[in-house]
N, C-alpha and C positions, 0 to 999 in steps of 0.2 A: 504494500500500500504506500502511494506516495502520496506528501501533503499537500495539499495546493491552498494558496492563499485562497480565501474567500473574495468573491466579487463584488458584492451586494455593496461594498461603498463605494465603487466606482459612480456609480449613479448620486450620488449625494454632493451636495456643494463644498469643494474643496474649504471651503472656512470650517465647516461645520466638519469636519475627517478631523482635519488639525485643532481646531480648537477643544473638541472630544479629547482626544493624543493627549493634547498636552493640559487636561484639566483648565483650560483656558488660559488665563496667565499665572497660573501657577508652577507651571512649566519654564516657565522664564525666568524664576527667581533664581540670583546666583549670589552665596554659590550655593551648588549641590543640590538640585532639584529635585532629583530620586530621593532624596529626602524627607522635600516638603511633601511630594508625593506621595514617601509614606506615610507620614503624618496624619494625610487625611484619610488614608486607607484603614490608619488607626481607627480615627473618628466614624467610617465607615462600618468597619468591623463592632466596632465595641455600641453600634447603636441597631444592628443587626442582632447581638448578645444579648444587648443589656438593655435596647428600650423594646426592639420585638421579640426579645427571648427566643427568636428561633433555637430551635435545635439541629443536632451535629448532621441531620441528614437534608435538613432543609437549608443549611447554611454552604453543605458542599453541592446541592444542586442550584443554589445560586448563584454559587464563585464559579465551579464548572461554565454555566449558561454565561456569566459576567465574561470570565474569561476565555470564549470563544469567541464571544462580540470584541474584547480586546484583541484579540490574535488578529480579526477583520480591519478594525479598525486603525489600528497601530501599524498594520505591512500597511495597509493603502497611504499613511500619514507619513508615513519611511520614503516610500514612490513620491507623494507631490511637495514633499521636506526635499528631495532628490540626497539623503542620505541615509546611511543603514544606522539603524539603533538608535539618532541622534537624542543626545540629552533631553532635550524641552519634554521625548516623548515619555512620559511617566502615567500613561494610566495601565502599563501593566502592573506597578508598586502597586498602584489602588488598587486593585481585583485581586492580586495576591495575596494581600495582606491577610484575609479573612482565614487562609487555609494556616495558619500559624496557629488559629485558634482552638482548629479543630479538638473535640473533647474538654473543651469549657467547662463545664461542670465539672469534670476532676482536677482540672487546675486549676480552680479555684477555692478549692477544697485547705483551710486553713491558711490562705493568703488574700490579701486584699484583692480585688479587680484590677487596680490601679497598678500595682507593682506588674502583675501579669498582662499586663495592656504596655507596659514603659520596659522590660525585660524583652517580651515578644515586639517591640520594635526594634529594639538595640541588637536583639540576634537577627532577626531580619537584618538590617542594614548593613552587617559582620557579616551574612551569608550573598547575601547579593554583593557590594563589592567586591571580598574577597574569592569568592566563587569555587569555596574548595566542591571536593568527591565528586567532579566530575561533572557539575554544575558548567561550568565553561563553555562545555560543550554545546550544550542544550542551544548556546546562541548563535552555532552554524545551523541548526534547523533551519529551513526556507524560511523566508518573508516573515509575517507576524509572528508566526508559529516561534522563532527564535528569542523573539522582542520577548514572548510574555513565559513561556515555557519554562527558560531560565530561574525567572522570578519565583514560579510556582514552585518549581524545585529547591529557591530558597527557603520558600515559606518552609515546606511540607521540613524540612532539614530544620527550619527554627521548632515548627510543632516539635517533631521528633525529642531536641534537648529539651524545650520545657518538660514535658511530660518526665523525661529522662532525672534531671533537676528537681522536679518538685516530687518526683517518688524517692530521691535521695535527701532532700528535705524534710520530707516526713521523716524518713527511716530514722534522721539523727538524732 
């Protein structure tokens, strides 16, 4: 199976591809825009948790469905940006972020929200720069597929230690 970019933004006005991309001008902040990005991915995540209580099966068909419309929307923003990956583009940060969270209810389990909302940023942002286990790779995937893939694979690797962390937390 090979991945092909999705088409469906080509029909859409180039403003509205990029300004999507790049969370509008929050993409433009510098420096470090993958940041502010995550930030709001944060905020995105933790009102997804905490003000609709979703849970861990409606939260990963969200982020799923979230981040295929990113994969779409981010390669076509890559093509009319006429560069690959560029900085501005930061809404795969926002649709990844949520998979960090996955299993909320046990990680939260004798810690505050807060600390697990500002930990699970900080490892996010440790895993997406640094882009260890093989993470790196993930961004020669084709077109969007690479842009947001990556990211998800930071998240899923942030999930992974919290969970890892806060059962070694208890234990102490």
């Amino acid at each position: 199976m090979r991945l092909q970019q999705p088409i469906w933004p080509q029909f859409l006005p180039a403003s509205w591809v990029v300004n999507i991309a790049t969370l509008g001008p929050v993409g433009k902040i510098l420096p470090a825009p993958g940041t502010w990005g995550s930030l709001l991915g944060v905020a995105y995540a933790a009102s997804l948790l905490l003000g609709l209580k979703l849970g861990m099966i409606e939260i990963l068909i969200v982020s799923l469905v979230a981040s295929y419309l990113a994969v779409a929307i981010c390669g076509d923003a890559e093509v009319r940006l006429g560069r690959s990956d560029p900085g501005e583009i930061i809404l795969d940060e926002f649709v990844a972020i949520p998979f960090c969270f996955l299993g909320w209810s046990r990680l939260t389990v004798g810690i505050s929200d807060g600390v697990v909302l500002l930990v699970g940023f900080m490892l996010f942002r440790f895993f997406d720069i640094v882009k260890p286990l093989g993470i790196s790779r993930l961004q020669r995937w084709p077109a969007g597929w690479g842009v947001v893939v990556d990211d998800v694979a930071a998240a899923l690797a942030t999930c992974g230690v919290l969970h890892i962390g806060h059962a070694l937390w208890l234990a102490r």
